[in-house]
C-alpha positions as CSV (number, residue, x, y, z in Angstrom):
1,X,97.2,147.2,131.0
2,X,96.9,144.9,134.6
3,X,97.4,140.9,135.2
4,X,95.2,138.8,133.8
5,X,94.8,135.7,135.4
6,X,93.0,132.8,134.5
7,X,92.6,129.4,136.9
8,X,91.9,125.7,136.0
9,X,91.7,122.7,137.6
10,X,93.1,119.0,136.2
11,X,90.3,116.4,136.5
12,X,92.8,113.9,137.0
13,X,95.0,115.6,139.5
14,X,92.9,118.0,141.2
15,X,95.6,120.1,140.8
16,X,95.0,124.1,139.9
17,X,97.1,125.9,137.4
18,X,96.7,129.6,137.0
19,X,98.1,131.7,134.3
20,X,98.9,135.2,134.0
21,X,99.9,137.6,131.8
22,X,100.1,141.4,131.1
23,X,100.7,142.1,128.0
24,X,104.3,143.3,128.0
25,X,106.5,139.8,130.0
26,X,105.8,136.4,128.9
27,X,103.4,134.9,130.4
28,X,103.9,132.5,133.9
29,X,102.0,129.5,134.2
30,X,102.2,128.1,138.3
31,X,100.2,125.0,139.3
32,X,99.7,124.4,142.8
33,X,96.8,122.4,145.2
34,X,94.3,125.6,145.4
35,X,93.0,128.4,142.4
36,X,94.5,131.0,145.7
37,X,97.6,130.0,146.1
38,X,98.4,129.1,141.9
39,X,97.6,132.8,141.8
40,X,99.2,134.2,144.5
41,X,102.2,132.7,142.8
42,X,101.5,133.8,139.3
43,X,101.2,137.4,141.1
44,X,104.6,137.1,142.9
45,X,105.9,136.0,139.5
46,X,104.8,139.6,138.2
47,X,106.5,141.4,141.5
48,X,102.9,141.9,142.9
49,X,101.8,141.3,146.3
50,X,99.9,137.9,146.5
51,X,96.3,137.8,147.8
52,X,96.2,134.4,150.1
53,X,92.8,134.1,152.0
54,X,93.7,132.9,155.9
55,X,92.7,128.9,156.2
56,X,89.2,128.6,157.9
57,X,89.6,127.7,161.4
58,X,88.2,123.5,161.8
59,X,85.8,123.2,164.4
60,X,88.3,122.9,168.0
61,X,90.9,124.4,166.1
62,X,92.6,127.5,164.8
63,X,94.2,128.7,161.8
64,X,97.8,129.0,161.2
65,X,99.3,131.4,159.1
């Protein structure tokens, strides 16, 4: 069995918790200010590599990583 992950976001906050489990730890719940980086953090939790998409560049600018 893999992660499952599943992403919400508070109406009132606008803050995104993710949840993950995989059938054999207890589950990890992370909440964080995007769906990427609650579950890049739920992934870490599980000792996987996190997925976290590079920032769009703003127009004049660049992106930081």
């Amino acid at each position: 069995m893999g992660l499952s992950t599943r992403c919400h976001r508070d109406q009132l906050t606008g803050l995104w918790t993710a949840t993950g489990e995989d059938g054999e730890r207890p589950a990890v719940t992370v909440t964080a200010g995007t769906a990427d980086e609650a579950a890049a953090l739920v992934r870490e939790a599980f000792g996987l590599a996190a997925y976290r998409p590079r920032r769009r560049c703003h127009p004049g600018g660049s992106a930081s990583t």
